[in-house]
C-alpha positions in Angstrom: 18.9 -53.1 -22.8 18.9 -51.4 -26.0 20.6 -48.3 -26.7 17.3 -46.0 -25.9 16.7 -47.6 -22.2 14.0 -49.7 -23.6 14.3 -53.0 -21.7 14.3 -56.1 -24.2 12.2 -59.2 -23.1 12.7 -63.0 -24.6 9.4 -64.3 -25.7 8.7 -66.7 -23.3 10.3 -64.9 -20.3 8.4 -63.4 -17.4 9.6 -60.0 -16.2 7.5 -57.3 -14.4 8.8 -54.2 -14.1 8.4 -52.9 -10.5 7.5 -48.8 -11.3 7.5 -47.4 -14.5 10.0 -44.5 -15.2 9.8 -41.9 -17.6 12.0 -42.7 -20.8 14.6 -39.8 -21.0 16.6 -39.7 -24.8 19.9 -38.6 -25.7 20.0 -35.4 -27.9 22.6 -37.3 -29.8 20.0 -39.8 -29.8 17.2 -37.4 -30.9 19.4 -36.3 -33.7 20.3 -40.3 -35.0 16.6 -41.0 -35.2 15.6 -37.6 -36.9 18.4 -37.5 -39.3 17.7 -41.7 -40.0 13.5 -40.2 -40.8 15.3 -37.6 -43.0 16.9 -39.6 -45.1 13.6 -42.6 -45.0 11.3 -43.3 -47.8 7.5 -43.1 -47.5 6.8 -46.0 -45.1 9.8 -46.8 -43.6 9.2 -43.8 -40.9 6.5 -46.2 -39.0 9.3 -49.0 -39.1 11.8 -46.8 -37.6 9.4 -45.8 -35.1 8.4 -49.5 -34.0 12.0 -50.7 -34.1 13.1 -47.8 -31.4 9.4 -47.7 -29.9 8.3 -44.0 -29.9 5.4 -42.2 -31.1 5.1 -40.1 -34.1 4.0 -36.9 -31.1 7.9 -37.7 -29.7 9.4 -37.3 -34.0 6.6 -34.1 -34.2 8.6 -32.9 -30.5 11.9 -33.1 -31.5 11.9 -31.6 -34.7 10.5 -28.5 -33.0 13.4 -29.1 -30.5 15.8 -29.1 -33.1 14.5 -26.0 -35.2 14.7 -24.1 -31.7 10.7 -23.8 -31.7 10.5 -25.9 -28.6 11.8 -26.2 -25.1 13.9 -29.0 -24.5 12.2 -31.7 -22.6 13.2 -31.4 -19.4 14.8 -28.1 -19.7 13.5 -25.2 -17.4 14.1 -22.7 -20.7 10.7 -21.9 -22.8 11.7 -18.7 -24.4 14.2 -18.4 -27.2 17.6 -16.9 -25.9 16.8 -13.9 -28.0 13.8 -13.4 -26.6 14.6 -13.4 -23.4 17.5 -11.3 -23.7 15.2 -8.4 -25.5 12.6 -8.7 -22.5 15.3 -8.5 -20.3 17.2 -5.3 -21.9 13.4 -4.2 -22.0 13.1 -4.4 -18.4 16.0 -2.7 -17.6 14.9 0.3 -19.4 11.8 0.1 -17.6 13.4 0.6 -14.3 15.0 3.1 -15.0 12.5 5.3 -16.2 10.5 4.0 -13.4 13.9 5.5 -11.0 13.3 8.7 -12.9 9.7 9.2 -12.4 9.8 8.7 -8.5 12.8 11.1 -8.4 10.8 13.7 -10.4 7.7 13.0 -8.5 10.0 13.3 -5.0 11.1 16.6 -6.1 7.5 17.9 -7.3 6.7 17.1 -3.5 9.7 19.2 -2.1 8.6 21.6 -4.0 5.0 21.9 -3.8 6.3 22.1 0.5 8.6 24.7 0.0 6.1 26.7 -2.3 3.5 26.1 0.8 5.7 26.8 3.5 6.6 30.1 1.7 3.1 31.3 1.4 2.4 30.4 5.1 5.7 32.7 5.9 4.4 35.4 3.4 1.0 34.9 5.2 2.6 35.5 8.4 4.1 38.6 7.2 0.9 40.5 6.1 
């Protein structure tokens, strides 16, 4: 096997593969492979993809990966960290104005019943 998972067949060899599994890379593999396509000349970037077998859409994923643009394959994450940690602070803020609202609307509602049960007592009175 080669150093990507790839399984390497001898010409002449019969081997059948009983399920096919999804290939998983390395990010220290990733980072090889983009930094080798860095440094290529026009042309050699198809050789480099043959020799390894990916697809040009897996080179196009991972430099988005590695600029922070992208979710990690795999990973659960899809917002930048900063991103999330504004919505987050965001939200926060949010609740509590929301807690401040219901406590001003509780005490509109005491009031509003003590205002009315003082006219019915001042009603009574007359």
């Amino acid at each position: 096997m080669s150093e990507n998972g790839v399984r390497l067949v001898v010409p002449g060899s019969v081997e059948v593969a009983g399920v096919a599994r999804r290939r998983r890379f390395s990010d220290a593999f990733k980072r090889r492979v983009l930094e080798e396509v860095d440094r290529a000349r026009p042309g050699e970037i198809g050789l480099i993809l043959r020799r390894e077998g990916l697809y040009s859409s897996q080179l196009a994923e991972w430099r988005r990966w590695r600029s922070g643009m992208a979710k990690q394959p795999g990973s659960k994450q899809t917002v930048p960290r900063a991103e999330f940690e504004r919505v987050v602070k965001e939200n926060a803020q949010l609740k509590l104005k929301l807690r401040k609202a219901e406590a001003m609307l509780e005490l509109q509602k005491k009031a509003a019943a003590l205002l009315s049960s003082l006219d019915e007592t001042a009603g009574s009175d007359s």
